[in-house]
C-alpha positions as CSV (number, residue, x, y, z in Angstrom):
1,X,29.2,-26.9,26.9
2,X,31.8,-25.6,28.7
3,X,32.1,-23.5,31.7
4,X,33.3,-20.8,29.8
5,X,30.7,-20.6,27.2
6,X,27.8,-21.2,30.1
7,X,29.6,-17.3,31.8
8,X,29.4,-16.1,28.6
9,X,25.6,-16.7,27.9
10,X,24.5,-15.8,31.6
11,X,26.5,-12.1,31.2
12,X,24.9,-12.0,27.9
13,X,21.1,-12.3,29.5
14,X,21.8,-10.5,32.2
15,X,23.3,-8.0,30.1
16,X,20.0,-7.7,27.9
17,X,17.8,-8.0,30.5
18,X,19.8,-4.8,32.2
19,X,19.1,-3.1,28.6
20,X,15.9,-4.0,28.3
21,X,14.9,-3.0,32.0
22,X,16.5,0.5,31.6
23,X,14.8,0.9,28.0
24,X,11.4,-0.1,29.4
25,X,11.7,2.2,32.7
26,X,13.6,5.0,32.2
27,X,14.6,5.9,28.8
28,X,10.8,5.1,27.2
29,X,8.6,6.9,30.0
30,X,11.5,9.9,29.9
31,X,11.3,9.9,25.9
32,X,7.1,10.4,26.1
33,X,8.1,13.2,28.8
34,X,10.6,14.5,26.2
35,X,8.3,14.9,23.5
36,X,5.8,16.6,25.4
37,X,7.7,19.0,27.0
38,X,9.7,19.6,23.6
39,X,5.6,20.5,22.1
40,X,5.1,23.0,25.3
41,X,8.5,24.1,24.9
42,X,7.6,25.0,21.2
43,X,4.1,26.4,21.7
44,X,5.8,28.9,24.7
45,X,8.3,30.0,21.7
46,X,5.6,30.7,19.4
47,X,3.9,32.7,21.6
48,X,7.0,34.2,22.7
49,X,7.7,35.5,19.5
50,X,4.2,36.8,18.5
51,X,4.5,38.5,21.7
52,X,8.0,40.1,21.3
53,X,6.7,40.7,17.4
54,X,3.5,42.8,18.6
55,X,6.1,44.7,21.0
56,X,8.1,45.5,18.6
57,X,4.7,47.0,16.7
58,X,3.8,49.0,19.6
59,X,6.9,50.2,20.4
60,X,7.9,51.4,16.5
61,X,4.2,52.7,16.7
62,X,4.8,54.4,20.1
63,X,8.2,56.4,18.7
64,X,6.3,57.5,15.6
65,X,3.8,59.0,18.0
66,X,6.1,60.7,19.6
67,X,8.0,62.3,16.9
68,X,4.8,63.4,14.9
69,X,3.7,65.0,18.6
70,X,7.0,66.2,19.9
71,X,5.0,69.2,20.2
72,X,2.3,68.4,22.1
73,X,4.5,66.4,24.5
74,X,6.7,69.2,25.5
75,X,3.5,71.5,25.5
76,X,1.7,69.3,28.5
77,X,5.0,69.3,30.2
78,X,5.5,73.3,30.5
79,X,3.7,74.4,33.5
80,X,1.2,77.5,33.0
81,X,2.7,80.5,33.7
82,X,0.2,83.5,33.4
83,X,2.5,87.0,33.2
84,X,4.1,84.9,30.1
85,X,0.6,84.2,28.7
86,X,-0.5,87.7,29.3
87,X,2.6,89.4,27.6
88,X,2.8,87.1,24.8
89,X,-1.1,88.2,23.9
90,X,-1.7,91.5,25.1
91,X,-0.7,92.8,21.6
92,X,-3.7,91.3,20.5
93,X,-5.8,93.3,23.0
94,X,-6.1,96.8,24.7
95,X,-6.8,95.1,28.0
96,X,-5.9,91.9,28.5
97,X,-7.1,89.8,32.1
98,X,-6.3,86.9,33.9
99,X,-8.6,85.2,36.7
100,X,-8.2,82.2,38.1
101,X,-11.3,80.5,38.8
102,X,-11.1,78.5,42.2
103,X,-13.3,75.5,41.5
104,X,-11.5,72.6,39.3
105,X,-12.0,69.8,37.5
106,X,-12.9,66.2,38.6
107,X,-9.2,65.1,37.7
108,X,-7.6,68.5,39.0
109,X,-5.1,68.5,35.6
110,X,-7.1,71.4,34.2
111,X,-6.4,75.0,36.1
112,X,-9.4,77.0,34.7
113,X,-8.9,80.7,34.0
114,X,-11.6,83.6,33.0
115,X,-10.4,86.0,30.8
116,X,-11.6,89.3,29.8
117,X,-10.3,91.3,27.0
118,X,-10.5,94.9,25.5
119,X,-9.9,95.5,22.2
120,X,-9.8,99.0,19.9
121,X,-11.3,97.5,16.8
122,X,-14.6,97.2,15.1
123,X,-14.0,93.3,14.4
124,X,-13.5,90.0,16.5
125,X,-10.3,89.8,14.1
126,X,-7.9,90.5,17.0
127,X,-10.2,87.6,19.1
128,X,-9.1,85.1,15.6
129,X,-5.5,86.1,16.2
130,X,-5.1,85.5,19.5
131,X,-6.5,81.8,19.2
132,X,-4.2,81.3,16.3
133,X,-1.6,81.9,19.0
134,X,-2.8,79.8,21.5
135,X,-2.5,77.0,19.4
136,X,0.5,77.3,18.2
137,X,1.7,78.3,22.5
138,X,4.1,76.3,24.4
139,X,1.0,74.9,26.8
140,X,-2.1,73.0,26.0
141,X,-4.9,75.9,25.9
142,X,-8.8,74.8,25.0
143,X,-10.6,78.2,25.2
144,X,-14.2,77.3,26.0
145,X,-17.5,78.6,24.0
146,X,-19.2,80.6,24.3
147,X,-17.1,83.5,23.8
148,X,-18.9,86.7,25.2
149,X,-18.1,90.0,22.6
150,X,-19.6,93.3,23.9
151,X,-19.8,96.0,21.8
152,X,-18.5,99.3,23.7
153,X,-18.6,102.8,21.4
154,X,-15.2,102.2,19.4
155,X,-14.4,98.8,21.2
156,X,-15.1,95.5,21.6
157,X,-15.2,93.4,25.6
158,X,-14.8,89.8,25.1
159,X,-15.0,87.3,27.4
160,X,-14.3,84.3,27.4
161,X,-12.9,81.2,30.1
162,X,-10.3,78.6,29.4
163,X,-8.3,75.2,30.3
164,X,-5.1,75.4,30.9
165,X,-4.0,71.6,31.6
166,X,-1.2,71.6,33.3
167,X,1.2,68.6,34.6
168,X,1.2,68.2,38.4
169,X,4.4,66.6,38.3
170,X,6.2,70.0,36.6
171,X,7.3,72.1,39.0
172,X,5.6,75.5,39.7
173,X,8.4,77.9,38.1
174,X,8.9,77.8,34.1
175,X,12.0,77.7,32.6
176,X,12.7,80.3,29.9
């Protein structure tokens, strides 16, 4: 053999021992590290996407809410103002009263007012009418029962109390 052949055949296995070498400690233990990040890498994206899909759900549920309750929204965030209240409904009433009662709720979103009404009829109709128009105010009313009506010769006394929730983060002065 010559020397040239005997080079050749050593470069050869030291070549494939190089190859071998690399294969057995790098690219075969980084290959298993490969395929197991590539699985967590896969289960994160699932979940990812379940995640961005039930988002999307809440938040296409969320703006459907708020267009069917565009009302009620801007109702809670009108402050209470009670010469509005009491103008708006005094047609409803001879006498129409507003008393704010000093102890409040747990939560303090609820201003509690007792009201005391006159009318000139014979009926609680007017009483009907004016809850008609509380629900269909600018605020968010709940008129607590039970609703007092006093007969007085011609007229009728009602009394009555009710919540009044109002926002504390809305200023005190109402914008008309």
């Amino acid at each position: 053999m010559s020397r040239q052949t005997i080079v050749m055949i050593l470069l050869s296995l030291t070549l494939l021992l190089v190859v071998l070498l690399f294969s057995f400690l790098l690219l075969i233990p980084k290959g298993k590290e490969y395929r197991t990040l590539r699985l967590e890498s896969k289960k994160e994206m699932q979940s990812l996407e379940r995640a961005q899909r039930d988002y999307n759900q809440a938040r296409d549920r969320l703006e459907e809410l708020k267009g069917a309750n565009r009302h009620i929204i801007s109702a809670f965030r009108t402050p209470f103002n009670a010469e509005r209240f009491t103008k708006l409904n005094k047609k409803e009433f001879q006498d129409l009263y507003l008393t704010e009662v000093t102890a409040r709720s747990e939560d303090g979103m609820f201003k509690v007012y007792e009201v005391n009404a006159t009318s000139k009829i014979t009926s609680p109709q007017s009483f009907y009418h004016f809850l008609e128009s509380v629900n269909k105010s600018d605020w968010i009313i709940g008129v607590n029962f039970p609703v007092y009506f006093e007969r007085d010769g011609d007229k009728i006394r009602s009394s009555f109390t009710m919540k009044v929730h109002n926002n504390p983060k809305t200023g005190k002065k109402e914008k008309t």
